[in-house]
N, C-alpha and C positions, 0 to 999 in steps of 0.2 A: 623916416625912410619909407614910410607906408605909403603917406602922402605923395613921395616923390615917384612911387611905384606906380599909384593909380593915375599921374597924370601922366606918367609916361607909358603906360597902357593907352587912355585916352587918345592920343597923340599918335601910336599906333597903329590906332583903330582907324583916324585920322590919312593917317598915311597908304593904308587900306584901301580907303575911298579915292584919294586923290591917283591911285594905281591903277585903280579897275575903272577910271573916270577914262582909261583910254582905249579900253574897248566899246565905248557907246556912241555910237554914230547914232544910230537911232531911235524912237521911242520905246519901240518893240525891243530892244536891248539895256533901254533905261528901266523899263517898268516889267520884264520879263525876263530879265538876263538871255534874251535872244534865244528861247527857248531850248536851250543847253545845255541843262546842269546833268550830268552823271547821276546814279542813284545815290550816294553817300555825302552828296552836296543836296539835291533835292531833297532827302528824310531827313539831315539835317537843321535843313533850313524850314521846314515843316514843322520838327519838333519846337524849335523855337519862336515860331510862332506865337505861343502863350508862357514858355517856361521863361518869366521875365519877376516881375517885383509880384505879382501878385502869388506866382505858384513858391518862391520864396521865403517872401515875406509876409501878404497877406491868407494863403491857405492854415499854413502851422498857426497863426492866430487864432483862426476861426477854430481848429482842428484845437486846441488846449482851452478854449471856451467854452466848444458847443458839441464835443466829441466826434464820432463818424458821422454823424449824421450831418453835421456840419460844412463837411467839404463833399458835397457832394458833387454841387455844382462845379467844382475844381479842386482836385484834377481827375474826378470820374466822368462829368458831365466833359470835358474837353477834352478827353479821350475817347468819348462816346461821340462826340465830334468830327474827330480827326475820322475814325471808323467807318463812319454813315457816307462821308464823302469820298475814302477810298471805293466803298463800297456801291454806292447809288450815283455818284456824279461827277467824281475826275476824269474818268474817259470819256462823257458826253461833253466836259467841257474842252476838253485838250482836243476834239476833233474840230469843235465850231471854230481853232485857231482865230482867239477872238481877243482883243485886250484887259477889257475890263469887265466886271463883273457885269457891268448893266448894257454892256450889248449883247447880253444875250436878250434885256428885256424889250430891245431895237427889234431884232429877229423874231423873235416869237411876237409880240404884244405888238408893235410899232413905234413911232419915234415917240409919240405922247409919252407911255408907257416907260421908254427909255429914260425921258428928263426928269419923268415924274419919280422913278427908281433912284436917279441922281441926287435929288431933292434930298431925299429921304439918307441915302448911305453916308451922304458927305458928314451931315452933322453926327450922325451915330458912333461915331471914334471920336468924336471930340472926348468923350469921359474918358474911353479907354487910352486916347492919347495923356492925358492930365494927368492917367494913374501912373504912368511908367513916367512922365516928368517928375511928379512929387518923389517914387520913389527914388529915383536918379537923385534927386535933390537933399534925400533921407540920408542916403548912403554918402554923399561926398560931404555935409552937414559933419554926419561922425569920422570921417576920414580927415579934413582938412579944417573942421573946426567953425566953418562962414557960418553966417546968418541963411536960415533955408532958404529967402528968396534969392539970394547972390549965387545957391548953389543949383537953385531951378532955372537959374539966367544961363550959368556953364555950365550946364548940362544940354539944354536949349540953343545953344551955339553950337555945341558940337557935335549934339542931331542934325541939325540943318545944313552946314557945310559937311558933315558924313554920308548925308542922304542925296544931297543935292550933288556931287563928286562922283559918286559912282553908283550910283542907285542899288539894282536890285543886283548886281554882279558884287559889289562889296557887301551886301548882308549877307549872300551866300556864304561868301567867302570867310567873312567873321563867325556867323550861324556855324561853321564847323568846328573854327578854331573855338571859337566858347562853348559849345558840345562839349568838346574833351575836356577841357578844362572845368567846365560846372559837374559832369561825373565824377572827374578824377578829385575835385576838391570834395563833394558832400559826398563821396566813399570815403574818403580819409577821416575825415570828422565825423561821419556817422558810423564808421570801427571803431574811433579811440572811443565815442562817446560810448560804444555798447560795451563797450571793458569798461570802463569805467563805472557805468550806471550797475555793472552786472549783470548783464543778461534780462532778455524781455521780461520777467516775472515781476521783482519791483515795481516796473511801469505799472504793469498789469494790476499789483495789489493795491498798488499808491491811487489807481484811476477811479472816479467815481463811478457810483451803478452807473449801468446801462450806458459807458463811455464808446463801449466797443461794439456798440448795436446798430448794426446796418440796413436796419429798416423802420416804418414808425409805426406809432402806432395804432392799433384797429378801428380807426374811426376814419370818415370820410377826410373831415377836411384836413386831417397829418396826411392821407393818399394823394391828395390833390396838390396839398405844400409840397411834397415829396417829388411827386410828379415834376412839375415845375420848378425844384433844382436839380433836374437831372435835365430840363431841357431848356434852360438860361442859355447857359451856351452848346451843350448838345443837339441844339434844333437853332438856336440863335446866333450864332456863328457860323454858321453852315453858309448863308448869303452873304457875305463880308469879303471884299478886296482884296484884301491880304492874304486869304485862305485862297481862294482862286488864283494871286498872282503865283504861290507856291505851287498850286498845281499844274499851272499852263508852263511856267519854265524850264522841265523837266524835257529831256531831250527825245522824246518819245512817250507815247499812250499809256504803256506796259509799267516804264517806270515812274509817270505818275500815279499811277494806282499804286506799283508797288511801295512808291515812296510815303505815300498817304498811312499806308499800313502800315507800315517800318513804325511809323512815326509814331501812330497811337500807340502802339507797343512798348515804343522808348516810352511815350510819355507817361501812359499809365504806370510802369514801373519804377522812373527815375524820379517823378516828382514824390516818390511815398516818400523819398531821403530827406525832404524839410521838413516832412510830417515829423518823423522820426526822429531827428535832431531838434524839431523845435519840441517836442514829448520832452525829449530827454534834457533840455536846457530849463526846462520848467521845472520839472522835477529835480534837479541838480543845484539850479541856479533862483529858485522863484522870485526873488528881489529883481530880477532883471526885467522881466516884463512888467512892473508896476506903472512904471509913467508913460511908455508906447510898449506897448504888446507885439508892437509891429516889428523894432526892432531886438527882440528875443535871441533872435541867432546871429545878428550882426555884432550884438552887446558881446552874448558870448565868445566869440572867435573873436573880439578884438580884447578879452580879460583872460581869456583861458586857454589861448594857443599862443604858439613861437608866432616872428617874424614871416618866418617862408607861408609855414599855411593862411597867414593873413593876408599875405601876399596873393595863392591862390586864390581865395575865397572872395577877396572883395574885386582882384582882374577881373573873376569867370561874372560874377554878380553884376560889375559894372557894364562887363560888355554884353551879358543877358538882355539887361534891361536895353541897352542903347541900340544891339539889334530887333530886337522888339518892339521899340521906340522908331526907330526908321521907318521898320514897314507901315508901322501904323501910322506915318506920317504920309509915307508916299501914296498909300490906298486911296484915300480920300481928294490927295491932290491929282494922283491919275483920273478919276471919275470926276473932276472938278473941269477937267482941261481936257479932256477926249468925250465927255460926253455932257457935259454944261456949257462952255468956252465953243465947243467946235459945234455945237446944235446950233448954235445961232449964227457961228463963223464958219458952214461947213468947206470956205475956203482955203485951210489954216495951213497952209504946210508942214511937213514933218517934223522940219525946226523949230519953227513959231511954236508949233503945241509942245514940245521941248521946252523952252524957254519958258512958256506957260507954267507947264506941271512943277517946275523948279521955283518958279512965284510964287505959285499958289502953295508950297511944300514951308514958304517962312510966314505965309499969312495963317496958313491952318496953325502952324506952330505956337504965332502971336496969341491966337484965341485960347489954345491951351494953356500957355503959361499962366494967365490968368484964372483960369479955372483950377489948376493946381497949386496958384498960391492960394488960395481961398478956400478949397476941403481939407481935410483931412485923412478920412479911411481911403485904401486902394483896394481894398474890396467890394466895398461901393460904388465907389467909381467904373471899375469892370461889369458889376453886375446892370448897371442902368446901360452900358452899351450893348450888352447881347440883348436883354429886354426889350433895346427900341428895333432891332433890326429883328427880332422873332417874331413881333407883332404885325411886321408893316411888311417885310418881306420874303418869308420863308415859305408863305402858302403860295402866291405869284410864283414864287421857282421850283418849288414842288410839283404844281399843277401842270407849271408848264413845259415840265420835263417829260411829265408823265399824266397827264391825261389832254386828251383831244380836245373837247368840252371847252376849257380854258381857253378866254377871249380878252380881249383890251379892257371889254368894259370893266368883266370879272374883274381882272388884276388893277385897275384906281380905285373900282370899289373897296376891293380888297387890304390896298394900300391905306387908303384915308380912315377905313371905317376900322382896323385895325390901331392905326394910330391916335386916332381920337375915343374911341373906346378906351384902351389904356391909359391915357391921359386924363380922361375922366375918373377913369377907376384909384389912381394914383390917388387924385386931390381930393378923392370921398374917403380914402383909408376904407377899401372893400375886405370884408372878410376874408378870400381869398386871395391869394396873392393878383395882384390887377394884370398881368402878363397873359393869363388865361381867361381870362373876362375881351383882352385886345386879341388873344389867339383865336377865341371862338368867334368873335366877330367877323375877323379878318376870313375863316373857314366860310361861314354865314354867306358874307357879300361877294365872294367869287363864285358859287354855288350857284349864287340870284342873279349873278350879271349873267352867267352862261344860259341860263332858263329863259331870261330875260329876251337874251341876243344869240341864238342859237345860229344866225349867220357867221357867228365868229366861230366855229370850230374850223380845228387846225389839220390839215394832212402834213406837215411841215417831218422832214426826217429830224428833226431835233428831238420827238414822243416818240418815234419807233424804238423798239426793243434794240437794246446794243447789241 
C-alpha cells in the first residue's frame, strides 16, 4: 500500500507538470514562472530550495555524529543564506528583469565574463544534482524494494519529464503543496516522538559533553573551520541559479525580498524538526542507524508508525526531494542554453532556446545519474557544490554589486585563480579547510585586476545604493 502510494504521488506530481506545461509560451515563463508568483507561492518555493534529502536526511546524520557543531553548515549556514539575499541582493536582482544568474555578469563585466561565469555554474550542481538523485533513489530503494540504480533511473525519469513539462510554474506549485505537507508530517512525528522519548532532558542526559556546544573551540584554526561552515553555503549559494530563479519570479521587488525573508525564517525553524527527530530516533531506536546513518528517520517511520503517517512522511519527502531535484536541474540547463548555446548562436529564437534548455535539462541529468550511482554520502555531495561556486563566484557578484573598482579583468582573475587555488588546496589535503585558501585568492585577484586596469571602473546603476 505504501508503494502504491508513493507512485501514485509520483504520477501526481507528474500530472502537475504536464498542467502548468500550459501556461509556458515562453522561456521567461519556463525558467521564471513569468515573473508571477504571489508571496506564499514565492517563500514557498524559496524555502524549498534546500529543504530536500540533505536537510532531511543528510543534516540529522551529521547532527547524531558530530553534535551542533556539525550542522552548521545546514540548516544554519542556509538560512544564513536565504537571509544575506533577501537582505543584500533580490531587489538589485529583480530590477535588472534579467533571466539567468550570469547575465548579470553580461551587464556588469561583459560577454567574456558572462561565458566564462557560465563555464564555471553549469558544472557546480552537478554534485548537488547527484545528491538529490541518490537520495530519491534511497528512499524508493526502501519503499519499493529495487536495486538503488533501477531506483536512481525512476527517479531520473520523473525529474526530467516533471521539469521538462512545466518548468518553474510546477515547482512552484508543488514547492507549496510539499511545504504543507513536510511540516505537517515532521510536526506529527516530532510530538509523538517527544511523548514518547519524554521530554527534552533524556536527550540532554543521554548526549555526549559538549553535544549541545554552539561554538569551537579557542584556538585559530577551529575559528577558521568554523568560519567556513557557516559560509559553504552561507556565502556559496548566494551565486547559484536556482536561488536567483526564486527570486526573479516573484510578481514584484517587495515580495521578493519579502519572500526571501519568509523563507530563511521557515527554514531556520522547520529544518530543526529532522534535527529533532533524528536525536530522538537514535536515542530510541540506536540499531537503526548502524548500516546507513542516513536513513535513521526513513527506517524509523517505516518500523514505528501506522500506514497514514508513512504515507505522509515518505509523499512530503519524495516530493521534497524531486522539487528540489527540478530546480536544480533546470538552473544549470537555463545558463547552458541562454548564455552558452545563445553566446555563440545570439540568433536563437525564443523557441529554439526552449527546445534547447529542455535538451540540455536530460543531458545534465544523464551526467548525474552517473555520479550518483557511484557515491555514496549526500552530504558531501552538497557540500563540494557550494564550495565550487564560493570560490569561483561570489567575490565577482559581490564586487560587482557593490563596489565601482570591479572590472572584467578583476572578475576572470578572480574566477580562475579562485578555482584553481581550491583545486590545488583540495589535492594537497591543506590544514585549513581549501575553500578558504580558493576564497582568499579569488578576494586577491579581483583586488589586482582593478589596480591593474583602473579603466575598468563602473558608473553602471547596478552599484548605486538601492
Amino acid at each position: 500500500m505504501l508503494a502504491f502510494s508513493i507512485i501514485a504521488y509520483l504520477l501526481f506530481n507528474l500530472g502537475i507538470g504536464l498542467w502548468a506545461s500550459r501556461r509556458i509560451t515562453t522561456t521567461a515563463d519556463f525558467v521564471l514562472a513569468g515573473r508571477s508568483l504571489p508571496l506564499f507561492l514565492a517563500a514557498s518555493a524559496t524555502f524549498a530550495t534546500w529543504f530536500g534529502s540533505e536537510t532531511i536526511m543528510g543534516a540529522p546524520t551529521e547532527f547524531i555524529e558530530h553534535g551542533f557543531l556539525g550542522i552548521i553548515e545546514d540548516p544554519f549556514g542556509a538560512a544564513l543564506c536565504l537571509f544575506l539575499v533577501g537582505m543584500f541582493f533580490a531587489r538589485r536582482f529583480y530590477k535588472m528583469n534579467i533571466i539567468t544568474f550570469c547575465d548579470f555578469f553580461s551587464i556588469r563585466y561583459g560577454r567574456p565574463a558572462e561565458l566564462f561565469s557560465a563555464l564555471l555554474i553549469i558544472p557546480s550542481y552537478f554534485s548537488w544534482i547527484a545528491a538529490q538523485l541518490l537520495a530519491m533513489g534511497i528512499v524508493l530503494k526502501v519503499v519499493l524494494g529495487w536495486p538503488l540504480t533501477e531506483c536512481i533511473l525512476l527517479s531520473s525519469v520523473v525529474v526530467i519529464f516533471y521539469t521538462i513539462w512545466g518548468g518553474m510554474w510546477s515547482i512552484s506549485i508543488t514547492d507549496f503543496i510539499q511545504t504543507v505537507m513536510i511540516i505537517a508530517g515532521l510536526l506529527i512525528v516530532a510530538v509523538a516522538l517527544y511523548l514518547k522519548v519524554g521530554g527534552f532532558k533524556p536527550l540532554i542526559d543521554a548526549a555526549p559533553k559538549d553535544f549541545f556546544r554552539a561554538y569551537p573551540q579557542f584556538t585559530f584554526k577551529a575559528s577558521v573551520e568554523y568560519f567556513a561552515a557557516w559560509i559553504t553555503i552561507g556565502l556559496g549559494s548566494i551565486p547559484q541559479q536556482d536561488v536567483f530563479q526564486r527570486v526573479m519570479s516573484a510578481k514584484s521587488a517587495d515580495i521578493s525580498v519579502k519572500s526571501t525573508l519568509l523563507s530563511s525564517f521557515m527554514y531556520l525553524t522547520i529544518a530543526l524538526l529532522p534535527l529533532f527527530i533524528g536525536l530522538c530516533g537514535h536515542h530510541l531506536y540506536p540499531e537503526l542507524g548502524q548500516e546507513d546513518p542516513q536513513m535513521i528517520i526513513p527506517n524509523m517511520i517505516l518500523l514505528h508508525t501506522g500506514l497514514p503517517l508513512q504515507i505522509l512522511f515518505f509523499g512530503a519527502l519524495v516530493s521534497a526531494i524531486l522539487s528540489t531535484t527540478s530546480s536544480a536541474v533546470m538552473a544549470p540547463a537555463a545558463v547552458l542554453g541562454e548564455n552558452v548555446i545563445k553566446f555563440f548562436k545570439p540568433d536563437l529564437t525564443d523557441k529554439q532556446l526552449l527546445s534547447i534548455i529542455r535538451l540540455s535539462i536530460i543531458i545534465i541529468t544523464g551526467i548525474c545519474i552517473f555520479m550518483a550511482s557511484t557515491r555514496e554520502s549526500i552530504f558531501e555531495l552538497v557540500a563540494e557544490s557550494s564550495a565550487f561556486s564560493l570560490v569561483c563566484l561570489f567575490v565577482p557578484l559581490a564586487c560587482g554589486l557593490y563596489w565601482k573598482g570591479a572590472n572584467q579583468l578583476g572578475c576572470i582573475l578572480s574566477m580562475i585563480s579562485g578555482l584553481i587555488v581550491w583545486i590545488i588546496s583540495v589535492r594537497l589535503g591543506t590544514e585549513y579547510p581549501p575553500m578558504i585558501y580558493g576564497l582568499l585568492a579569488s578576494i586577491i585577484a579581483m583586488v589586482a585586476g582593478a589596480l591593474f586596469d583602473k579603466s575598468g571602473v563602473s558608473d553602471d546603476p547596478i552599484i548605486s545604493k538601492p
